[in-house]
N, C-alpha and C positions, 0 to 999 in steps of 0.2 A: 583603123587609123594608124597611120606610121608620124614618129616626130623621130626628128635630125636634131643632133646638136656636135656642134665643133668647139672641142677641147683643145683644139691644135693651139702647140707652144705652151701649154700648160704642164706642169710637171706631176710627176705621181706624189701624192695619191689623187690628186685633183680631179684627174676625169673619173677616172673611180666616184667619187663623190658627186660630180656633177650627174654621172647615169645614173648612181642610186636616187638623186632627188627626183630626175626627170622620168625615170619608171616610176616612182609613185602618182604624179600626176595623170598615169594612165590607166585604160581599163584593162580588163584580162582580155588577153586573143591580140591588144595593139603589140607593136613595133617600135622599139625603140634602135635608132642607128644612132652612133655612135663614131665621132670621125678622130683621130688621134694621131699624135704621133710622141710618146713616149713608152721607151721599151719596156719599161715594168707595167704597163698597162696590156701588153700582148700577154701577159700572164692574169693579171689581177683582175680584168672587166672579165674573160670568160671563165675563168673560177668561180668569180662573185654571182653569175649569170647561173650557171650551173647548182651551185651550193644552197642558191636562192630558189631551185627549181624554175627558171626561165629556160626556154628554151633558145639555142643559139641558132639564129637560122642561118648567117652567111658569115664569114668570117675573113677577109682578105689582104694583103700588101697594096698599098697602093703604090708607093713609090719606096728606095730605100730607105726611110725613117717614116713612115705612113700606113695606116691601117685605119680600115673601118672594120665597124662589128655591127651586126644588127638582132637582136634579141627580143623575143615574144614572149609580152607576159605573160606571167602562168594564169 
């Protein structure tokens, strides 16, 4: 199972916040993506991802102020 959620226009730490609620709601092996676009979040979602032992499957620019992330729970 993969879930999307769009943080866009929200400031840090908010999307931070919003993917740690939204990967608990999943099981291990899902997908969590993650669309954004605030730049302390290009640091903090894949730290958080990692620290948490998630793994980060794709990690990209979308446009200049835009990223996705998408992260497999442990």
């Amino acid at each position: 199972m993969k879930k999307t959620i769009e943080v866009l226009g929200m400031v840090c730490p908010f999307p931070l916040i919003e993917a740690k609620e939204a990967i608990k709601q999943l099981n291990s092996g899902d997908e969590l993506e993650v669309q954004f676009d605030c730049t302390q979040g290009t640091e903090s979602i894949p730290r958080w991802a990692v620290e948490e032992g998630h793994e980060v499957v794709t990690y990209e620019q979308l446009g200049e102020a835009s990223w996705t992330i998408t992260v497999k729970k442990k």
